[in-house]
C-alpha positions in Angstrom: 68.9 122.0 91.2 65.9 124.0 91.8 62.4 122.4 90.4 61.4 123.0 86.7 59.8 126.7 85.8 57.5 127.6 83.1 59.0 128.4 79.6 61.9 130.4 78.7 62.6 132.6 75.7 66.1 132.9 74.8 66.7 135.6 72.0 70.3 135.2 70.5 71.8 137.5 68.7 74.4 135.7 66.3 76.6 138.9 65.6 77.2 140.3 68.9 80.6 139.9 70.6 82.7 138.2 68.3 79.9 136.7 66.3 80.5 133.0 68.3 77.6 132.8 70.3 75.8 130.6 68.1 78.7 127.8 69.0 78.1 128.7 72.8 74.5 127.2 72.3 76.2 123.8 73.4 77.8 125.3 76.3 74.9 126.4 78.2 71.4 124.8 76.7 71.5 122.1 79.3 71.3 123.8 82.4 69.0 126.1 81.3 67.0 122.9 79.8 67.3 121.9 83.2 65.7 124.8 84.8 62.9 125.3 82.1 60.1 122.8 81.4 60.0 124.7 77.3 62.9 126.5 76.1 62.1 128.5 72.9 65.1 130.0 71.0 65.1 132.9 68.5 68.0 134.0 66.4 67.9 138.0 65.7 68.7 138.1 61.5 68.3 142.3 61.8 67.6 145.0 63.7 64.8 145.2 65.4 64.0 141.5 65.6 64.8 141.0 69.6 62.2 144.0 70.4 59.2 142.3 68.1 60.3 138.7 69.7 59.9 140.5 73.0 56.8 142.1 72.4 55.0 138.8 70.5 56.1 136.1 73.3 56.7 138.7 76.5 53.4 138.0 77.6 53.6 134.1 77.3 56.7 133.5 79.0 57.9 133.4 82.3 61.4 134.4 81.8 63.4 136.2 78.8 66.7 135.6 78.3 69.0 137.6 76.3 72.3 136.0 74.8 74.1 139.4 73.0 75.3 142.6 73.6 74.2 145.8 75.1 72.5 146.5 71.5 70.5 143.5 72.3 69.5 144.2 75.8 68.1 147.6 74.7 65.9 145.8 72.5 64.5 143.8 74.9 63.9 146.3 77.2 62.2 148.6 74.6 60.2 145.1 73.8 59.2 144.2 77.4 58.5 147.8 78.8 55.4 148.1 77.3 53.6 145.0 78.3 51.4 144.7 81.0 52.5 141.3 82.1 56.1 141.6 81.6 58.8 138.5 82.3 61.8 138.3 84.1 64.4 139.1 82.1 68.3 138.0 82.0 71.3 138.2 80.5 73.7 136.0 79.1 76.9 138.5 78.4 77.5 138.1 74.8 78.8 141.5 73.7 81.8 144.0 73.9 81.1 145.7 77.3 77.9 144.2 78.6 77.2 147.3 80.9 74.1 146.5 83.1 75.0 142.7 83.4 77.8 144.1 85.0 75.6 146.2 87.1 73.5 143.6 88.1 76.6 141.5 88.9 76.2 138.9 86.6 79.9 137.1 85.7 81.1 137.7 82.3 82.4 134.0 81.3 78.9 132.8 80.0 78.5 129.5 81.9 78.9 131.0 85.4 76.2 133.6 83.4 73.7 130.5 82.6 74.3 128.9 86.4 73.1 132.9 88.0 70.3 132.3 86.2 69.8 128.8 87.5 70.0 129.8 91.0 67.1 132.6 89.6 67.9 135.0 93.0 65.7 138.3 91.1 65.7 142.1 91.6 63.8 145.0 91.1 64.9 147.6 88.5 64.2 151.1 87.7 63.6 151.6 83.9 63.5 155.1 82.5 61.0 155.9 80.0 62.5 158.6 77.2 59.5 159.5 75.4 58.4 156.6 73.3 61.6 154.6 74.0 62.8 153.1 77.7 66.4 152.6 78.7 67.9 150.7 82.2 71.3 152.1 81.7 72.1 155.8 81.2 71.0 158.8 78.6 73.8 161.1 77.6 74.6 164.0 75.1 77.6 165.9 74.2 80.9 164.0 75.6 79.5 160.8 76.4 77.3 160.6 73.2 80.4 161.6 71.4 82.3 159.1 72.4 80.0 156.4 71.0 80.2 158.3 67.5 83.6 158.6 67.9 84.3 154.4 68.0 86.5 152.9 65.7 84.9 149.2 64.7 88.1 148.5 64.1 89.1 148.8 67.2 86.5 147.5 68.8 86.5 144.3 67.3 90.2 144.2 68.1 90.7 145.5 71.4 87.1 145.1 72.9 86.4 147.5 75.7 89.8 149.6 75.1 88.0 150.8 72.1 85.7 152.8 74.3 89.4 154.5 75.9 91.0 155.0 73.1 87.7 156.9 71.8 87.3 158.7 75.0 90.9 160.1 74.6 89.9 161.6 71.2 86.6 162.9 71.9 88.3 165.3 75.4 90.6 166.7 73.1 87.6 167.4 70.5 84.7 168.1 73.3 82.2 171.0 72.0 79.8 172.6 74.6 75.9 172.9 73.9 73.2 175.1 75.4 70.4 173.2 76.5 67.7 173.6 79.5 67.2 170.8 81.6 63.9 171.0 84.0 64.2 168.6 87.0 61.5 168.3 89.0 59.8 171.4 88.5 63.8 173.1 89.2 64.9 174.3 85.6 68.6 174.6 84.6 69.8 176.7 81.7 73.5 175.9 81.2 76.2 175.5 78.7 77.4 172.6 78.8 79.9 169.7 77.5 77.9 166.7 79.0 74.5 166.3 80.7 74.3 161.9 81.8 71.7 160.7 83.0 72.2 157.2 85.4 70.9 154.1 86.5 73.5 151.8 85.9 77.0 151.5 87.1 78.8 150.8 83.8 79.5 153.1 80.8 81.7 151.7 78.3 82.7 148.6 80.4 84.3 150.9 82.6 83.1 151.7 86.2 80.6 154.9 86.0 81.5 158.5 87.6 78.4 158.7 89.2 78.7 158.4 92.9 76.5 155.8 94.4 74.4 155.4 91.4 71.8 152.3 92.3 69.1 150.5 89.5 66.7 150.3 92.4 66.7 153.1 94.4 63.5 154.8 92.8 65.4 158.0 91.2 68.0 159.0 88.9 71.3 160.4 88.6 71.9 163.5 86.6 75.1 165.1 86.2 75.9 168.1 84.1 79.3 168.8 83.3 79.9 172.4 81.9 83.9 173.0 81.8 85.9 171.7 78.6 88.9 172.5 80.1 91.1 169.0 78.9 93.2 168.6 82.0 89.2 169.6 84.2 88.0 166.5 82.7 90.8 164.0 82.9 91.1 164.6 86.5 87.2 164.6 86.7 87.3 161.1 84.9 89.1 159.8 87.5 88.4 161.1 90.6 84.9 159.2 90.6 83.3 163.0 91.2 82.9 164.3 95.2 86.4 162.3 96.0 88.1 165.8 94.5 85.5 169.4 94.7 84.2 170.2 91.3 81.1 172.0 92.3 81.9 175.0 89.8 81.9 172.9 86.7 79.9 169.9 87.4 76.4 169.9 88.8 74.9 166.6 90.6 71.2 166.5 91.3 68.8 163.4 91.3 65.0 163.2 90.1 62.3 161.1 88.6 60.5 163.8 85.8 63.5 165.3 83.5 62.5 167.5 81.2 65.6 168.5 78.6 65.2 171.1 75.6 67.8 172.6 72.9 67.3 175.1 70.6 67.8 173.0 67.7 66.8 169.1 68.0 70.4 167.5 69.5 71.0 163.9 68.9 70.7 161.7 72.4 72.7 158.3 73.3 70.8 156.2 75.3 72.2 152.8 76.5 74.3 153.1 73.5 71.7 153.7 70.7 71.0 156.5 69.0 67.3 156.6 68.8 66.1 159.9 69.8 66.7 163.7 69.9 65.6 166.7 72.1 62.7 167.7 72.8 63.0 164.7 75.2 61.1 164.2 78.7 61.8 161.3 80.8 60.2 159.4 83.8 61.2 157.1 86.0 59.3 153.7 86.2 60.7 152.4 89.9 60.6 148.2 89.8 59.3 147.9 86.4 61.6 145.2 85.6 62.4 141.7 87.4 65.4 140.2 86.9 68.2 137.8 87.2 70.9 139.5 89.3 73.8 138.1 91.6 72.4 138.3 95.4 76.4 139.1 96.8 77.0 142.3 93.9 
């Protein structure tokens, strides 16, 4: 076991997942005791409570630790983004898809999650700044946003990350295009489209992303604009993993770090799975903000 660290913050969010990870305290407060000299833990009661927890004890901790779902992760990161002396931050997988966990590799059963963090191997991550909000995963509109509207709680809570399928399948055969300008690096794009995703992460959905080679450290991000609604265009688009098959007349891949993206009305925008913001919307790319806990063989 490696020596005692400073203190830990673990923010828990009691509802996540299938609202047990209160009982998995047990499971996984020893080790961590372990590894921390002072382990603080704060329950979230409502939204919101993870980014103020974040932004009163980021500063005064040497590690944040999320126990919850994507929902909660956001938070942090829209907590911790700010500060000038930010923490490391990890995640405990508590929720339905757990997307960037994924990304950075961290194992889904939650005690091999708590013994990652023990071994504390770190990495640098982009975080992209969306006006006044930051996100580590992906922004989308249209098809992708869509798709998060379009989830049945039911069946989420039943079927977990099939949800997210079973939504997808009814959002292609409802898809709607939108006009929008998207300015890349001083390169503007005027285009119809049915999706514009922007990426940092590997996971959307808890399914493998469709953006090739997509990295959280590479210093730039993925956008991809999809402009053909064609159902049987996008199903073969879905999985092909892009490039593998030519799509070059409906889909457009670029990469950049200054995104600029305007609609001629205000458009609702997904980001990480929250819908927070709408167009006008620039973004910028803040390459290594973020340290944290990741699985050195992902």
């Amino acid at each position: 076991m490696e020596n005692q660290t400073d203190q830990a913050l673990v923010i828990i969010n009691p509802q996540a997942g299938n609202g047990n990870l209160v009982n998995s305290l047990k499971d996984i407060l020893p080790d961590l005791s372990m590894k921390y000299n002072d382990l603080k833990i704060l329950h979230t009661k409502k939204e919101g409570d993870a980014k103020e927890f974040c932004r009163q004890y980021g500063e005064h901790v040497s590690t944040v630790i999320v126990f919850g779902g994507d929902g909660t992760v956001f938070e942090c990161t829209n907590g911790l983004a700010p500060l000038r002396k930010r923490p490391t931050l990890a995640i405990i997988p508590g929720g339905t898809c757990n997307d960037f966990s994924r990304t950075l590799g961290i194992p889904q059963n939650i005690k091999q999650a708590v013994q990652t963090i023990v071994q504390g191997y770190t990495a640098h991550v982009d975080v992209a700044q969306a006006n006044e909000h930051y996100f580590l995963n992906f922004l989308g509109m249209g098809l992708v946003e869509e798709v998060s509207n379009n989830i049945d709680p039911n069946e989420k809570s039943l079927f977990g990350k099939l949800g997210y399928y079973l939504s997808t399948i009814r959002t292609l055969k409802e898809a709607d295009t939108f006009n929008v300008s998207v300015t890349i690096d001083g390169q503007q794009y005027n285009e119809k489209l049915v999706m514009l995703l922007i990426g940092n992460g590997e996971y959307i959905g808890g399914m493998s992303s469709f953006i090739p080679n997509v990295s959280y450290n590479d210093g730039i991000l993925d956008i991809l604009m999809v402009k053909n609604t064609d159902l049987q265009t996008l199903k073969e688009f879905f999985s092909s993993r892009i490039f593998n098959q030519e799509f070059s007349e409906n889909i457009i891949h670029v990469q950049g770090t200054l995104i600029d993206i305007q609609t001629p009305q205000p458009h609702s925008i997904d980001t990480d799975g929250e819908h927070v913001l709408k167009t006008p919307c620039k973004i910028k790319l803040l390459p290594g903000h973020f340290q944290m806990i990741a699985n050195p063989i992902s």
